[in-house]
Backbone bond lengths (Angstrom), bond angles and torsions (degrees), N, CA, C in turn:
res aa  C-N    CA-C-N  psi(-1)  N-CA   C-N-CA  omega(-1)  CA-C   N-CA-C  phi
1 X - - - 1.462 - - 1.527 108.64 -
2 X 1.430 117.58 152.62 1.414 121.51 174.42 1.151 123.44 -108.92
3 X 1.442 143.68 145.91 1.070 148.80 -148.13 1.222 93.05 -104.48
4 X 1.422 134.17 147.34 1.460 163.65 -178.56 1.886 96.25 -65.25
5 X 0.968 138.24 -39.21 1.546 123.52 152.03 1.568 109.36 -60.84
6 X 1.241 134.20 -61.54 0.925 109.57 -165.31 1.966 124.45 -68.45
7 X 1.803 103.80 -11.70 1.124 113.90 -178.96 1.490 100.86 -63.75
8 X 0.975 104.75 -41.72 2.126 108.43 -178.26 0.703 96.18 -60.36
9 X 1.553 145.16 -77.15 1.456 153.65 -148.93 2.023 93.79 -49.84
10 X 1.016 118.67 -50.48 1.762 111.31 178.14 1.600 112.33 -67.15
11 X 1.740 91.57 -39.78 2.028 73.88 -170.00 1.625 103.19 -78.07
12 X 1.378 127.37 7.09 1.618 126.81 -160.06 1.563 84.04 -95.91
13 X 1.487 133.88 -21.90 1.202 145.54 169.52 1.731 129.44 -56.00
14 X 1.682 96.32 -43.66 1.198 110.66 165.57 1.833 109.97 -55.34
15 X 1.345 89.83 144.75 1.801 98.88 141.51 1.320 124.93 -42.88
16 X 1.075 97.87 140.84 1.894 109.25 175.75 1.194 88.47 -67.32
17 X 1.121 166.39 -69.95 1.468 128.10 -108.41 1.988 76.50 -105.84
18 X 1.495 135.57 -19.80 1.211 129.94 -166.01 1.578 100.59 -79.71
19 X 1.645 88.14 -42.91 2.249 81.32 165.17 1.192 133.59 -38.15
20 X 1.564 103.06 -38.80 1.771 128.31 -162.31 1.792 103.24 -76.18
21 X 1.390 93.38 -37.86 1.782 95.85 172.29 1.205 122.00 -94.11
22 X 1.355 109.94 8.51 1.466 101.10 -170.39 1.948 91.30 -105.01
23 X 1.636 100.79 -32.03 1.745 104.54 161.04 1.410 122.63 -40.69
24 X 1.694 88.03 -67.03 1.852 91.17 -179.88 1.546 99.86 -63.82
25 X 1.094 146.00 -63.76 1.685 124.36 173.57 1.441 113.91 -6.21
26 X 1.289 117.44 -81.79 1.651 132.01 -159.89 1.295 87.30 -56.00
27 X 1.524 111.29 -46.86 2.304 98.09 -147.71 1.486 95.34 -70.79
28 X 1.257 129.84 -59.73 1.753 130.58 149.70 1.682 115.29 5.14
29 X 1.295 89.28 -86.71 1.732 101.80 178.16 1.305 110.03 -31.58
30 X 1.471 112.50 -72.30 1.430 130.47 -157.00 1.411 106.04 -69.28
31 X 2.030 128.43 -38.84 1.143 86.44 177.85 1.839 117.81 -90.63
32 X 1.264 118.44 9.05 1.680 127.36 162.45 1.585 111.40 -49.79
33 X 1.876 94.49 -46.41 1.510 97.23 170.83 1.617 121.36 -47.57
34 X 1.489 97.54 -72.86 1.630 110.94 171.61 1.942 109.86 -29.87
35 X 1.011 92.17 -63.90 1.209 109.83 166.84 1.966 132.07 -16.12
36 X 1.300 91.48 -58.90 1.569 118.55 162.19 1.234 120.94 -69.94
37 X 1.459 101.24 -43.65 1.310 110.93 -176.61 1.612 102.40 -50.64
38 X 1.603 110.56 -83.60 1.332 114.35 164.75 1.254 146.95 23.53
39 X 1.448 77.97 -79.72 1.816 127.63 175.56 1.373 88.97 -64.27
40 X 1.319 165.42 -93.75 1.039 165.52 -169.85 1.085 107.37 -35.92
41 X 1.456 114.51 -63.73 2.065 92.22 -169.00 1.371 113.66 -79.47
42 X 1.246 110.81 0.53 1.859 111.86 164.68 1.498 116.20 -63.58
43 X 1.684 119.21 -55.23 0.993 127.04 170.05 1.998 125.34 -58.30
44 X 1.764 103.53 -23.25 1.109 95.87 -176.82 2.026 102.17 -76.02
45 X 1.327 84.17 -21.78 1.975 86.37 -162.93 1.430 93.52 -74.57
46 X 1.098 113.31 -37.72 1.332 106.72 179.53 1.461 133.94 -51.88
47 X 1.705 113.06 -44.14 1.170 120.32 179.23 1.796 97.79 -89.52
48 X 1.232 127.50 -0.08 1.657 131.04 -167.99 2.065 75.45 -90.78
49 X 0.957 125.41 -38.88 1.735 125.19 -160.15 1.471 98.49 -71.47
50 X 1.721 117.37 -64.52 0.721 126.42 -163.98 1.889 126.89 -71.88
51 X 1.405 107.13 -31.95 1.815 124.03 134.76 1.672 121.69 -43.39
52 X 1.288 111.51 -27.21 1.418 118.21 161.14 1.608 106.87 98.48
53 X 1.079 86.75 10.87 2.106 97.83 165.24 1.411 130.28 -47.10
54 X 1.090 94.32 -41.17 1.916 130.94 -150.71 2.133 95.94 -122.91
55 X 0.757 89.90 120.58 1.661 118.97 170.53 1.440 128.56 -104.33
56 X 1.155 119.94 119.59 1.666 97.85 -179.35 1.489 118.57 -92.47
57 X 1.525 126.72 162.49 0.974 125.01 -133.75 1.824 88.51 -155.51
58 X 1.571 91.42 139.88 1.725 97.20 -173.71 1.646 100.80 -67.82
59 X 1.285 113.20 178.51 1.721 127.60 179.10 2.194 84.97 -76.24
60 X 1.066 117.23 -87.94 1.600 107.95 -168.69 1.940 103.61 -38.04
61 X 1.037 130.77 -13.58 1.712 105.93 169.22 1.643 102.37 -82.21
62 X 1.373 106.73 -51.84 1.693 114.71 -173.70 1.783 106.98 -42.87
63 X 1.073 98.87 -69.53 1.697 101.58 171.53 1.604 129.06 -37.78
64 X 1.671 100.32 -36.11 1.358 103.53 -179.13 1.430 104.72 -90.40
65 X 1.353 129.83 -34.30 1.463 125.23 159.19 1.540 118.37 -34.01
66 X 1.419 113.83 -56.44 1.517 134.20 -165.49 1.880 88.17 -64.77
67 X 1.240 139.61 -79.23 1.070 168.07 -159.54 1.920 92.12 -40.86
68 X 1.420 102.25 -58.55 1.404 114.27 178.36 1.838 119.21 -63.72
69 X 1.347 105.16 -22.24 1.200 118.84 -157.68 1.710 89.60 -86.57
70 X 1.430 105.55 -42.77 1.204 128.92 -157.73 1.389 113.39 -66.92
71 X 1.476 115.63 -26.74 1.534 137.39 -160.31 1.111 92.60 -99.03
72 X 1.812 127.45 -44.87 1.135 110.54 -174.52 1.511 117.87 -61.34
73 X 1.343 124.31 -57.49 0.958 145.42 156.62 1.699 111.63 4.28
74 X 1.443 106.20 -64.29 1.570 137.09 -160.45 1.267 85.88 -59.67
75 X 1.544 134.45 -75.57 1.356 162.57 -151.92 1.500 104.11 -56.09
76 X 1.126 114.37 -31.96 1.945 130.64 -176.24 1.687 91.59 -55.49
């Protein structure tokens, strides 16, 4: 396996304009990845809602959840 310096050290080898596609390659990929990702935990919440997991919840609880989540966070 190759180490992430030496992966630069080859594409710094390429042509610029082969760098430029080999960028748009990865950024492509990765956000398709994200992408899936997404796509997946939508469908899991979805069927987690519809199994009766998941509750819905007014805009003033959501906010105060987020707000709480948020503080903890801060405090780390």
């Amino acid at each position: 396996m190759i180490t992430l310096d030496q992966a630069i050290d080859m594409v710094m080898q390429l042509p610029e304009e082969q760098q430029e596609i080999l960028i748009d390659i990865f950024y492509h990929r990765h956000l398709e990845k994200r992408r899936r990702e997404i796509a997946g935990d939508a469908k899991k919440s979805i069927a987690d809602f519809h199994a009766g997991k998941l509750h819905p919840k007014s805009v003033p609880e959501i906010i105060s959840e987020l707000q709480m989540t948020s503080d903890d966070e801060t405090d780390r």
